[in-house]
C-alpha positions in Angstrom: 414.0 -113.4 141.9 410.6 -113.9 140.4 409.1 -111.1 141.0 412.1 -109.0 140.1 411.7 -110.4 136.6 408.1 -110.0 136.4 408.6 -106.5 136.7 410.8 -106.1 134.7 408.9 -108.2 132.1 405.7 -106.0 133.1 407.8 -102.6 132.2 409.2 -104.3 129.1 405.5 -104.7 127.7 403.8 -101.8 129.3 403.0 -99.0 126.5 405.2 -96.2 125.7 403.7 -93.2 127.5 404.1 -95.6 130.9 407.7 -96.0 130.0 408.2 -92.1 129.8 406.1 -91.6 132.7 408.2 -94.2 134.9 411.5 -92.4 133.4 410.4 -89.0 133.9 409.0 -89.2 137.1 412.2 -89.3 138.9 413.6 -86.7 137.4 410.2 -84.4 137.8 410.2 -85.3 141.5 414.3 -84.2 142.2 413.0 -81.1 140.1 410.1 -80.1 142.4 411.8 -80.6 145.5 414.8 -78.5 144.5 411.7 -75.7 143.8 410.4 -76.0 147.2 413.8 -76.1 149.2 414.7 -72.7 147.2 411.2 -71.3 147.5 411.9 -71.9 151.6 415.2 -70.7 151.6 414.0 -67.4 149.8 411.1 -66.9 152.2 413.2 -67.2 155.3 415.9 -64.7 153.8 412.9 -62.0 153.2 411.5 -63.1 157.1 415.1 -62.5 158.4 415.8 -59.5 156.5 412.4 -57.9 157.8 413.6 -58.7 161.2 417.0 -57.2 161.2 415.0 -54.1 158.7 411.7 -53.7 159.7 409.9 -52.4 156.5 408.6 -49.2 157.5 
């Protein structure tokens, strides 16, 4: 239980732009990872369409 409020105490006096790093950070990460799970899913459409399509 100590530590738990020594975090907490550390976030409560860290400056603002480490706040709004620690609260954007989440966010920012689900963010990227939706990018790259669409970017895949694009990239394997276009490789499966070229397979059923052949450019050419």
């Amino acid at each position: 239980m100590n530590e738990t409020c020594s975090l907490i105490d550390f976030y409560s006096q860290s400056p603002d732009w480490i706040k709004v790093f620690w609260v954007a950070s989440v966010p920012g990460f689900l963010l990227g990872l939706t990018a790259i799970v669409l970017w895949y899913r694009v990239q394997m459409a276009r490789i499966r369409a070229d397979i059923v399509q052949p450019a050419g």
